[in-house]
C-alpha positions, 0 to 999 in steps of 0.5 A, a space after each residue: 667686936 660686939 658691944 656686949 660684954 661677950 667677947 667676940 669668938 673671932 677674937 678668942 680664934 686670933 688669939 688661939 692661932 698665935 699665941 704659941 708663936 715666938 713673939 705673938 704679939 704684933 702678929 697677933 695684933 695685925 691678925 685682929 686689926 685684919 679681921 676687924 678693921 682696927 684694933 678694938 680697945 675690947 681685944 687689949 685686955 684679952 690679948 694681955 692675958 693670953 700672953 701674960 703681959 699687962 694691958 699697957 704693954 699692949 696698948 703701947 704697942 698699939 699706939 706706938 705703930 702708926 699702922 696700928 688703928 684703934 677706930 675703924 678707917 675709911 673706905 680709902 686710905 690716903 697717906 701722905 709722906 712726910 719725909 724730908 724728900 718729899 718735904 723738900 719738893 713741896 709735902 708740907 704745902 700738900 699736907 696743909 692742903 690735903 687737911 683743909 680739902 678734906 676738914 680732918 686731921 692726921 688719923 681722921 675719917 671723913 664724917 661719910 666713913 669715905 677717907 682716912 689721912 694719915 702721914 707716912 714716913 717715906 715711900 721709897 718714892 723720892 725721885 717723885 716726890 712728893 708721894 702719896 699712897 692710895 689704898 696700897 699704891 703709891 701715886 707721885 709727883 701729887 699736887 693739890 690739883 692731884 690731890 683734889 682728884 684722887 679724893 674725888 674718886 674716893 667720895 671725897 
């Protein structure tokens, strides 16, 4: 969205398109974070008005779904499951890896706009473990030798 005070006419579209729909919302919210690339703080108040809830229940929606972004991600995104498979096979080490390789945090970008970390609860991958999904496809049995390499591809 721009940064003036006009809102976006992509926005006002998203909004027009679902807004008849039973339950509009989280259809809504995907359209906008699909169109912009996150959810930007600019669309809440507008969102809330076209379906006549408060600005907290949409901000509540926004960040109670982990897909949800309210920045912009990177180029790539690498998620890292968390869950207990994966834990058990050696995720919590990767995860400290994956951290300090890269110098961010859950939910963090690269300062080069290259990379965003984010954790991911299961896979469906447990047989592999531990699992990690690159921009849409999920890649097994991850090391932090793997791990080093699949962000080098990415600009890492």
């Amino acid at each position: 969205m721009t940064a003036s005070s006009d809102p976006d006419p992509r926005l006002a579209d998203i909004i027009a398109t679902y807004q008849g729909l039973e339950g509009p919302l989280l259809p809504m919210l995907h359209a906008v974070q699909a169109e912009f690339g996150h959810v930007p703080q600019q669309a809440l108040p507008m969102i809330a008005a076209a379906l006549n809830v408060s600005r907290a229940e949409v901000h509540g929606v926004v960040s109670f779904y982990h897909d949800f972004r309210e920045t912009p991600a990177g180029r790539h995104i690498v998620k890292l499951c968390r869950a207990e498979a994966c834990q058990a096979m050696g995720a919590d080490a990767l995860a400290d890896h994956a951290k300090a390789r890269l110098g961010v945090n859950w939910h963090e970008t690269l300062p080069n706009g290259a990379v965003t970390l984010e954790p991911v609860y299961c896979l469906g991958l447990c047989a592999c473990a531990p699992a990690a999904w690159v921009d849409g496809h999920v890649v097994g049995r991850v090391d932090a030798e793997r791990f080093d390499a699949i962000v080098a591809e990415c600009g890492a």
